[in-house]
Backbone as numpy.savetxt, mean C-alpha at the origin, in Angstrom:
# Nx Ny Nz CAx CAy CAz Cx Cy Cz
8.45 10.98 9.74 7.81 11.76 8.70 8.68 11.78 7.44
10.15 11.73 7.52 10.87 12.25 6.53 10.95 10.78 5.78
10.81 9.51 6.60 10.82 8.27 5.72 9.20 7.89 4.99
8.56 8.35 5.54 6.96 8.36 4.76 6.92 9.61 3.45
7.57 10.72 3.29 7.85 11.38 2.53 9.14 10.83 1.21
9.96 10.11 1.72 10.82 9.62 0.96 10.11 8.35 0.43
9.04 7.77 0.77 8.44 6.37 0.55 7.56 7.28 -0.84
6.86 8.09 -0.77 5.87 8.97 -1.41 6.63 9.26 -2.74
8.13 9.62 -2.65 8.89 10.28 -3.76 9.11 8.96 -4.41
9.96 8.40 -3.17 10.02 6.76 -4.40 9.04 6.24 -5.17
8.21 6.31 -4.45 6.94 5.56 -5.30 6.25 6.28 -6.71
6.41 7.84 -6.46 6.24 8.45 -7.74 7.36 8.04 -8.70
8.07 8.56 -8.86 9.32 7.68 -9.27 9.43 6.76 -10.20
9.02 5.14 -9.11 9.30 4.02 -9.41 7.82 3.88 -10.35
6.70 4.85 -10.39 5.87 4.55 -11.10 5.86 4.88 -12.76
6.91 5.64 -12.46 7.15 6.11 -13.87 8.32 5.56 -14.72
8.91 4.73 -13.67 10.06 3.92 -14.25 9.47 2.60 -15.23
10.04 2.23 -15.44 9.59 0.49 -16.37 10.14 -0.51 -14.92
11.12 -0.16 -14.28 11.89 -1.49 -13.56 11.17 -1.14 -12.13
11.68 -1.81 -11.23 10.95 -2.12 -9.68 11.93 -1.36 -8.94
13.35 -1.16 -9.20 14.17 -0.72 -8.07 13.54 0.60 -7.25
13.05 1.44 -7.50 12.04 2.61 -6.62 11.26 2.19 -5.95
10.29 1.51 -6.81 9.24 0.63 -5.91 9.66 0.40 -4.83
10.70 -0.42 -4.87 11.28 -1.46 -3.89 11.82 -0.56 -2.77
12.39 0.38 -3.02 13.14 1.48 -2.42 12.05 2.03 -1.63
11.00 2.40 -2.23 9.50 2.61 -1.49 8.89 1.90 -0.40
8.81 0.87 -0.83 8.56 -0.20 0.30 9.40 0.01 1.36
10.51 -0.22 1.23 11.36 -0.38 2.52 11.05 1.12 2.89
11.57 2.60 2.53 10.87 3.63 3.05 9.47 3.67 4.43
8.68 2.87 3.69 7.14 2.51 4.48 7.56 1.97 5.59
8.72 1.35 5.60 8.32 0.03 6.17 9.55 0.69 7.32
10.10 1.43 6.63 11.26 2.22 8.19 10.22 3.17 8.95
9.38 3.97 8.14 8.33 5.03 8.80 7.80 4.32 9.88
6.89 3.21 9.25 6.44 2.48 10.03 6.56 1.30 11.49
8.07 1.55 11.60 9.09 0.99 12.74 8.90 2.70 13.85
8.76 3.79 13.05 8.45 5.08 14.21 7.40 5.12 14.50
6.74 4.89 13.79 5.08 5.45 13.88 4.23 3.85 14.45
4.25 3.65 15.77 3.48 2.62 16.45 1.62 2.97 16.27
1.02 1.74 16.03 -0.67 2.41 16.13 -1.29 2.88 17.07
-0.64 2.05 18.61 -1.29 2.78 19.75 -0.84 3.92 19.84
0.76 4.46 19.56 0.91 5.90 20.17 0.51 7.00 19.34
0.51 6.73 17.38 0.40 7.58 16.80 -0.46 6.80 15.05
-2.03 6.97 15.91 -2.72 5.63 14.98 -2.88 6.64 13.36
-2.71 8.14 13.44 -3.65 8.24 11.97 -2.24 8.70 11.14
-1.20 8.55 11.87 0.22 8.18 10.83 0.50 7.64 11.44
0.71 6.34 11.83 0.49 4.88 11.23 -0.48 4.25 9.93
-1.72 5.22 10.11 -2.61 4.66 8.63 -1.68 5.57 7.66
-1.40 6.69 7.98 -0.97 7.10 6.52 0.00 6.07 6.09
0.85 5.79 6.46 2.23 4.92 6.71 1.96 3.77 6.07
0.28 3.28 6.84 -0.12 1.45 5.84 -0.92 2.19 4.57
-1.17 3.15 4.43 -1.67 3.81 3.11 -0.50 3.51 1.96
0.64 4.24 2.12 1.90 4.77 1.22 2.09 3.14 1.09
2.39 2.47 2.19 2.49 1.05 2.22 1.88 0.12 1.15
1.00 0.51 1.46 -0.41 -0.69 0.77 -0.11 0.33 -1.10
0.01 0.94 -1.03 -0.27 1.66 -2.67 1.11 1.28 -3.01
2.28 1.19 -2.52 3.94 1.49 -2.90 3.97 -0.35 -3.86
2.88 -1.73 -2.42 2.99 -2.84 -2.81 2.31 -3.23 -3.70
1.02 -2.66 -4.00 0.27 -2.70 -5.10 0.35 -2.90 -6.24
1.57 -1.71 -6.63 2.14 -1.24 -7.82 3.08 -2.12 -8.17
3.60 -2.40 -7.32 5.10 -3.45 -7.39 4.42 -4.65 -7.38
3.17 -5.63 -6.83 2.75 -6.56 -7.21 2.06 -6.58 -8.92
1.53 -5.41 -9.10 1.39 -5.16 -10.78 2.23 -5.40 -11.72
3.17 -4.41 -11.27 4.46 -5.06 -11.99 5.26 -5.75 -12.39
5.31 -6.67 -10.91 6.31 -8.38 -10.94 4.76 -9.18 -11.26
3.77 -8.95 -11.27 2.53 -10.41 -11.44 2.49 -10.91 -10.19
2.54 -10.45 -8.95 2.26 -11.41 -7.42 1.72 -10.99 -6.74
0.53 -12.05 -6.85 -0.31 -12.10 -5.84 -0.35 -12.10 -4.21
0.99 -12.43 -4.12 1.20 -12.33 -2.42 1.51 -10.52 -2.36
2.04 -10.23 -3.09 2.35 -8.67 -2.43 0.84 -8.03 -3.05
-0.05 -8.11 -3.65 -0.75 -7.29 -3.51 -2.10 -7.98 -2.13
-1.94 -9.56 -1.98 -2.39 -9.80 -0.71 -1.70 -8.73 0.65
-0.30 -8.87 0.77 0.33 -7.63 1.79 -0.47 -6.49 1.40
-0.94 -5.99 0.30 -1.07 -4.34 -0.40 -2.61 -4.36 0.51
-3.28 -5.51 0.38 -4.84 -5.64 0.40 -4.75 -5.23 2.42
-4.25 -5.88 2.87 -4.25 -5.99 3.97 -3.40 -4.87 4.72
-2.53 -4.04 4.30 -2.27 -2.83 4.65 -3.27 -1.80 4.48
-3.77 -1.64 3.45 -5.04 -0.97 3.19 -6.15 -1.45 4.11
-6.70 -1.92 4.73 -7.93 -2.33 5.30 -7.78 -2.10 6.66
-6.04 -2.28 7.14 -5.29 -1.35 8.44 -5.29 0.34 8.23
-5.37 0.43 7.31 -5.51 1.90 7.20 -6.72 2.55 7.69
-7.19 1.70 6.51 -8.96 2.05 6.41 -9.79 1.97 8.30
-9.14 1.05 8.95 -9.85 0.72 10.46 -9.41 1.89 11.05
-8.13 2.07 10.87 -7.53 2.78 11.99 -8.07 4.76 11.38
-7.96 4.96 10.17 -9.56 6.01 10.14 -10.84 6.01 10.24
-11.00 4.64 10.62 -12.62 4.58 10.94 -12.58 5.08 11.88
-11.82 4.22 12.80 -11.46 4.26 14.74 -11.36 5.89 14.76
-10.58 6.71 14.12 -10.20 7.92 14.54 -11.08 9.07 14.08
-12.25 8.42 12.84 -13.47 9.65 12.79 -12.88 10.44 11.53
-11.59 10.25 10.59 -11.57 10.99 9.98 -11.94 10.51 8.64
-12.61 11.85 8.37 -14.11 11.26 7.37 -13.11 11.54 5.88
-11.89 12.42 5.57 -11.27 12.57 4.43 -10.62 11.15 3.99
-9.50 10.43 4.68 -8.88 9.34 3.96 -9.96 8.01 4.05
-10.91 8.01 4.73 -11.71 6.59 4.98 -12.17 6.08 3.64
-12.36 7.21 3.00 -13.33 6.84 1.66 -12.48 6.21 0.59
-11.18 7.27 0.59 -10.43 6.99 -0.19 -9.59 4.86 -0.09
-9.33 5.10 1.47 -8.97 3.85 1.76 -10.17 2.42 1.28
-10.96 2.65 1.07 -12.37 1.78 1.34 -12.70 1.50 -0.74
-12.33 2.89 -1.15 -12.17 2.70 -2.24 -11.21 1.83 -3.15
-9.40 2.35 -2.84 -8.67 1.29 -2.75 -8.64 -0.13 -2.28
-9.19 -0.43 -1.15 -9.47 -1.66 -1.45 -10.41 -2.45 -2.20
-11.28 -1.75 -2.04 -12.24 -2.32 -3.46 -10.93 -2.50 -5.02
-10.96 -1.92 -5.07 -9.76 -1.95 -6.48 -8.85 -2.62 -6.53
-8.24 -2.93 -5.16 -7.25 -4.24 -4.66 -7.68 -5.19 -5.08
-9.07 -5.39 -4.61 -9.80 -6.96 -4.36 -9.97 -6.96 -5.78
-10.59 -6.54 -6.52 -10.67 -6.75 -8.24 -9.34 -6.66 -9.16
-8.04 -5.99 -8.78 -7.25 -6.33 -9.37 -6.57 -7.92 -8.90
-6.85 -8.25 -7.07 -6.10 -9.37 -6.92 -6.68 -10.74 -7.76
-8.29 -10.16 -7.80 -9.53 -11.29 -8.67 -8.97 -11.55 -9.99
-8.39 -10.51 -10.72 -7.90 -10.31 -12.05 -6.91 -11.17 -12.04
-5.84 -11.08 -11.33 -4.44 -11.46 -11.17 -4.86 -12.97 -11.05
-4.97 -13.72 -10.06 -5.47 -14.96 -10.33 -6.37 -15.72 -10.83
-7.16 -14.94 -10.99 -7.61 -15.61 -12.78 -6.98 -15.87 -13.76
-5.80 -15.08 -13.88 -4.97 -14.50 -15.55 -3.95 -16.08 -14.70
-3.35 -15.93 -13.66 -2.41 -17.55 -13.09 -3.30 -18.51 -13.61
-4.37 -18.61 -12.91 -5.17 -19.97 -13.42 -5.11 -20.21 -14.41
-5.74 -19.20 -15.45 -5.70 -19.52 -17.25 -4.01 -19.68 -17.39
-2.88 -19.31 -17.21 -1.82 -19.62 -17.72 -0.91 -21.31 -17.14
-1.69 -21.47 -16.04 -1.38 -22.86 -15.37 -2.57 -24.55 -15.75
């Protein structure tokens, strides 16, 4: 809990920064939570976990221009999104389902803007 909370602070943070080092600091945060929090033993933090996850890489693929981390961002999110389907809870599903929609049109954006510059 206390590394999904520290992933949450970083990421506010690193959003308000200009540089990535929070971000980055964020990520790894997620990504220690997520070494406690297994899906079979503890599936709806584990989604929170690919939630903080998927939003922490998002931002940080915005920032650096890469398409592979907001592919990771896309696909943490859609683990989220299952694993509140699976569990019935009707508050984060929407939200998750929403974010990825917004993934998929920023990742559409993002390689378009590569193509035109290549």
């Amino acid at each position: 809990m206390t590394q999904n909370n520290l992933g949450a602070v970083l990421q506010t943070l690193g959003q308000q920064e200009s540089g990535t080092a929070r971000l980055e600091e964020a990520v790894a945060a997620y990504r220690g939570a997520l070494e406690e929090r297994a899906r079979e033993r503890l599936p709806l933090q584990w989604a929170y976990a690919q939630h903080g996850l998927a939003n922490a890489l998002a931002a940080l693929a915005k920032r650096q221009n890469r398409a592979a981390l907001l592919e990771e961002a896309l696909a943490c999110m859609r683990g989220a999104g299952d694993a509140y389907q699976q569990a019935g809870e009707g508050y984060w599903l929407p939200i998750a389902q929403r974010r990825v929609a917004e993934m998929e049109a920023e990742l559409t954006g993002m390689r378009a803007q590569t193509k035109g510059d290549g």
